[in-house]
LOTI-681128 format. One record per residue (C-alpha): residue number from 1; y, z, x; residue in one letter. Coordinates in steps of 0.05 Angstrom, whole numbers. Last residue first. Example, Ala and Ser with C-alpha at 12.3 -4.5 7.8 and 13.67 -1.06 7.14 Angstrom:
# LOTI-681128
PT  num       v       w       u  residuo
PT    2     -21     143     273        s
PT    1     -90     156     246        a
//
This chain:
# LOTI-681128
PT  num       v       w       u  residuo
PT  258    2834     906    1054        x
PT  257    2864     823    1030        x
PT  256    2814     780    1062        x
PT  255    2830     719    1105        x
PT  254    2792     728    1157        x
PT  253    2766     807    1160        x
PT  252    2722     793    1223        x
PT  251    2686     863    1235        x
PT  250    2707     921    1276        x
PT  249    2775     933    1234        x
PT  248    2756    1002    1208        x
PT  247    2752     963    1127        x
PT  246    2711     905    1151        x
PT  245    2655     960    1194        x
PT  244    2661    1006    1130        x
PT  243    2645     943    1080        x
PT  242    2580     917    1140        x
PT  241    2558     994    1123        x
PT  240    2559     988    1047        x
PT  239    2521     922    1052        x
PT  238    2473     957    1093        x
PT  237    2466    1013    1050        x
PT  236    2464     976     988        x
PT  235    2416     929    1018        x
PT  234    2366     991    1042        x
PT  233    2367    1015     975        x
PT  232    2340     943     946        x
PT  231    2284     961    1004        x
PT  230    2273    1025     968        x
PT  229    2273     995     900        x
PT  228    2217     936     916        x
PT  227    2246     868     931        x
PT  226    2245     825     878        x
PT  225    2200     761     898        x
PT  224    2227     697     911        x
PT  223    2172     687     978        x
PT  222    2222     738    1006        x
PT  221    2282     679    1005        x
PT  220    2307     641     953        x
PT  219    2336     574     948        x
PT  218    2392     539     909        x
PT  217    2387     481     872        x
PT  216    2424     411     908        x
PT  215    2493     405     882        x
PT  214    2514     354     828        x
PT  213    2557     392     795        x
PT  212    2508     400     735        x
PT  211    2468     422     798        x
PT  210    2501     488     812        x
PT  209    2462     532     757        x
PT  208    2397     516     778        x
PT  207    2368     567     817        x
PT  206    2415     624     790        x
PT  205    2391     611     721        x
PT  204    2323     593     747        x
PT  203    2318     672     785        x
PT  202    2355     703     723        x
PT  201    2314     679     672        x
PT  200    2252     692     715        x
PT  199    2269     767     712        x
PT  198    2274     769     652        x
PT  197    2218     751     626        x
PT  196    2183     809     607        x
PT  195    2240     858     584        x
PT  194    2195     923     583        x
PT  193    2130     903     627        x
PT  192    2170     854     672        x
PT  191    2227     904     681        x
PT  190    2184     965     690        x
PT  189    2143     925     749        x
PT  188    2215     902     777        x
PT  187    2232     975     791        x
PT  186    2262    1042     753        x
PT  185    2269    1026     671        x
PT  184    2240    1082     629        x
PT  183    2304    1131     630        x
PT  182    2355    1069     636        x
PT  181    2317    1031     564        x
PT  180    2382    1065     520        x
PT  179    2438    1037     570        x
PT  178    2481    1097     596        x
PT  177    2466    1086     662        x
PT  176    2476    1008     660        x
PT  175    2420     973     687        x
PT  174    2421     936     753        x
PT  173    2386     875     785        x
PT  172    2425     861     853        x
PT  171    2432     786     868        x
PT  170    2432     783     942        x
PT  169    2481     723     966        x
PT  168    2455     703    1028        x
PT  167    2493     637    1061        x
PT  166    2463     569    1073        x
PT  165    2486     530    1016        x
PT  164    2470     586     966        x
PT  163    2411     626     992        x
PT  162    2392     683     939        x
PT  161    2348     753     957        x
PT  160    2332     783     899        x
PT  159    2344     841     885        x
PT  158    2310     910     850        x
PT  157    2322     966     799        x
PT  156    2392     985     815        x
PT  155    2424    1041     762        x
PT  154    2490    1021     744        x
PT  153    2559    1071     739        x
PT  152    2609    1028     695        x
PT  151    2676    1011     713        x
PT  150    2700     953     662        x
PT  149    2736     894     685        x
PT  148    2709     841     629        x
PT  147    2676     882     579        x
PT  146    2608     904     575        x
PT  145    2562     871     529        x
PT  144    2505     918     518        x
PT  143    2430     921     518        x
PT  142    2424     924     593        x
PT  141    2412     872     644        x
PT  140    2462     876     686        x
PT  139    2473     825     751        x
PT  138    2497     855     803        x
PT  137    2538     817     868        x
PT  136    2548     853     930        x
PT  135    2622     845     951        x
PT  134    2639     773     988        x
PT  133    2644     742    1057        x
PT  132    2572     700    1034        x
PT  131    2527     736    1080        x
PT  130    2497     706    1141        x
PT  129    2419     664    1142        x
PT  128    2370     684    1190        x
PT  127    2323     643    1142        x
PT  126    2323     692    1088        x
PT  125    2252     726    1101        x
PT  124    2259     709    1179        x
PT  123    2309     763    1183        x
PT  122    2386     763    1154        x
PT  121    2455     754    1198        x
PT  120    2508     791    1196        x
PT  119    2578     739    1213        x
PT  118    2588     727    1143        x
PT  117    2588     794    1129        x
PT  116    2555     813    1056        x
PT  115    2608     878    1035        x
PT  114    2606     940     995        x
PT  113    2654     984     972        x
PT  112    2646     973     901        x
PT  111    2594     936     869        x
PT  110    2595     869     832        x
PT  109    2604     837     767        x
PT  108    2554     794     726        x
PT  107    2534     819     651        x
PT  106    2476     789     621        x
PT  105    2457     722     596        x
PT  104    2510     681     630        x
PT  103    2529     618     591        x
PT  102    2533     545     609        x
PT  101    2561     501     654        x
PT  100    2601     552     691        x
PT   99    2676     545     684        x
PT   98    2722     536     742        x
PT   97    2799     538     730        x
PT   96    2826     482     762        x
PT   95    2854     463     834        x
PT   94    2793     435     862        x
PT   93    2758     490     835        x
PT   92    2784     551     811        x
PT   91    2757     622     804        x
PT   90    2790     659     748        x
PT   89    2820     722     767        x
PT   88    2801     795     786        x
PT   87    2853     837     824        x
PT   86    2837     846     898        x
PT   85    2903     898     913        x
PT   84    2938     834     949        x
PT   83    2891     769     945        x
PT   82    2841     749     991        x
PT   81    2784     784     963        x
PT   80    2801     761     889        x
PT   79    2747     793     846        x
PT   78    2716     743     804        x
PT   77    2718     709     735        x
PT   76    2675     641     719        x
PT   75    2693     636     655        x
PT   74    2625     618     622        x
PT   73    2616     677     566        x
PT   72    2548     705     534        x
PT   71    2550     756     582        x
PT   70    2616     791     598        x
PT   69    2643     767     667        x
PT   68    2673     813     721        x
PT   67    2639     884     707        x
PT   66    2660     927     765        x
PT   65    2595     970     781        x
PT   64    2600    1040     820        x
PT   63    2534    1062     827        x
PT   62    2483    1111     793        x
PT   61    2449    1172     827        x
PT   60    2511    1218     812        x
PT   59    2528    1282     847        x
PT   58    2594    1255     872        x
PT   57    2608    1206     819        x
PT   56    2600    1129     810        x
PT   55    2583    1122     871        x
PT   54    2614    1070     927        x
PT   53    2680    1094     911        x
PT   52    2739    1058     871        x
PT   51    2793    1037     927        x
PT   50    2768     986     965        x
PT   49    2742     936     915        x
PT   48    2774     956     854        x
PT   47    2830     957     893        x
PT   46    2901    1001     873        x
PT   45    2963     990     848        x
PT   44    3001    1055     829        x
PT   43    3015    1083     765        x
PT   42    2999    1149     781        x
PT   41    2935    1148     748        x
PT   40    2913    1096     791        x
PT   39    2928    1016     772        x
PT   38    2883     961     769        x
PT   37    2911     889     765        x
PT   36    2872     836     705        x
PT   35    2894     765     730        x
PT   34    2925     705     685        x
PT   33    2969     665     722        x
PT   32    2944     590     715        x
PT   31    2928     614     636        x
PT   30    2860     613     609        x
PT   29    2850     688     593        x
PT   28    2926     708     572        x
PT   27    2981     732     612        x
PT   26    2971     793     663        x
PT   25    2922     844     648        x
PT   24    2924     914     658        x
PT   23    2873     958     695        x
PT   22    2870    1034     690        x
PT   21    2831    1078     732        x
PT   20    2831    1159     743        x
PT   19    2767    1167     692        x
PT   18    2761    1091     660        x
PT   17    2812    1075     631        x
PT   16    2819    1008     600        x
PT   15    2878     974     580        x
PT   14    2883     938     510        x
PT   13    2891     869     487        x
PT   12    2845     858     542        x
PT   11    2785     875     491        x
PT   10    2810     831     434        x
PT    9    2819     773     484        x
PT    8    2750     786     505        x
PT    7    2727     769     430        x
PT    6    2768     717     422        x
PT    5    2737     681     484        x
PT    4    2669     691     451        x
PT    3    2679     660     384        x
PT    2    2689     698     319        x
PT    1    2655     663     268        x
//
């Protein structure tokens, strides 16, 4: 039986182009150094970050999603925001590679051009908590594994609104554009009545994912609902606008690599 690792090693054996994007990995997934770095198609280094575009085309409704970690798989892969052209890497703690206790169930990347400042703070419905200093996360919940560092255009559905040790960490629900349920999925109530339970899987996953470490569970604001499509809108927009603020030099970059 082919295990799950081998499977993404068969994918990064190859690069991946994706319109005018390529990304190329660098050693082997497991190794200190391994990294996947995107390239233009003039060969030069670019962010997926920064450099892809918000949407996935001009005219397009769907938005730019860079697919860090395959579901099934516990390598906890990220885009490194401090790091020069924000190639995606293995997370470490405590000096080692960081592996999540057990596997995600759908696909978990982010969106370009976006951004949850630290220093923006949330209403009464998450506490008046800041954002986590990173890009919006999505979590995809189409019929397909997508590979590790794909560019996919998703179609958002909803969010929920996460608090991990005090910080807001919205947890975008997305379906790929392609995916053969994207024409009859559109909000939450399509979700519950086409994948019913879903929705709840990802809520405890993210809930309780931390305390194997022996952190506390994390907390959700908005009563735990989804928010409703136009208010997920509103999140991209924001999130978009607090990326444009980082990227003009008006908000505190830190350490980040823009």
């Amino acid at each position: 039986m082919i295990t799950a690792c081998r499977v993404i090693q068969k994918r990064l054996a190859r690069s991946l182009t994706t319109a005018s994007v390529t990304f190329k990995h660098h050693g082997s997934l497991g190794d200190e150094d391994f990294g996947l770095h995107y390239v233009n198609q003039d060969g030069t280094p670019m962010s997926p970050w920064h450099d892809l575009p918000l949407r996935h085309s001009s005219s397009s409704s769907l938005f730019t999603f860079v697919n860090e970690i395959p579901r099934y798989t516990t390598a906890k892969m990220e885009i490194d925001t401090k790091q020069q052209h924000n190639p995606i890497v293995q997370d470490r703690k405590n000096g080692k590679l960081r592996h999540y206790h057990g596997p995600l169930y759908w696909n978990y990347g982010c969106i370009a051009q976006t951004w949850e400042d630290p220093n923006h703070h949330g209403d009464e419905q998450v506490g008046g908590a800041g954002g986590d200093n990173d890009p919006l996360d999505v979590v995809e919940i189409g019929s397909a594994t997508i590979g590790m560092g794909e560019v996919v255009g998703v179609k958002p559905l909803g969010a929920l609104s996460m608090i991990d040790d005090g910080e807001l960490d919205w947890k975008l629900i997305c379906v790929r554009g392609d995916d053969p349920l994207a024409g009859k999925l559109n909000n939450v109530h399509d979700i519950e009545r086409l994948l019913p339970g879903t929705v709840a899987g990802i809520r405890e996953w993210f809930r309780w994912y931390k305390t194997p470490d022996g952190k506390p569970i994390n907390a959700f604001g908005h009563n735990e609902d989804v928010l409703s499509l136009d208010e997920t809108m509103k999140v991209i927009e924001d999130t978009h606008s607090q990326w444009q603020n980082l990227r003009k030099g008006t908000a505190d970059k830190g350490k980040l690599w823009i």
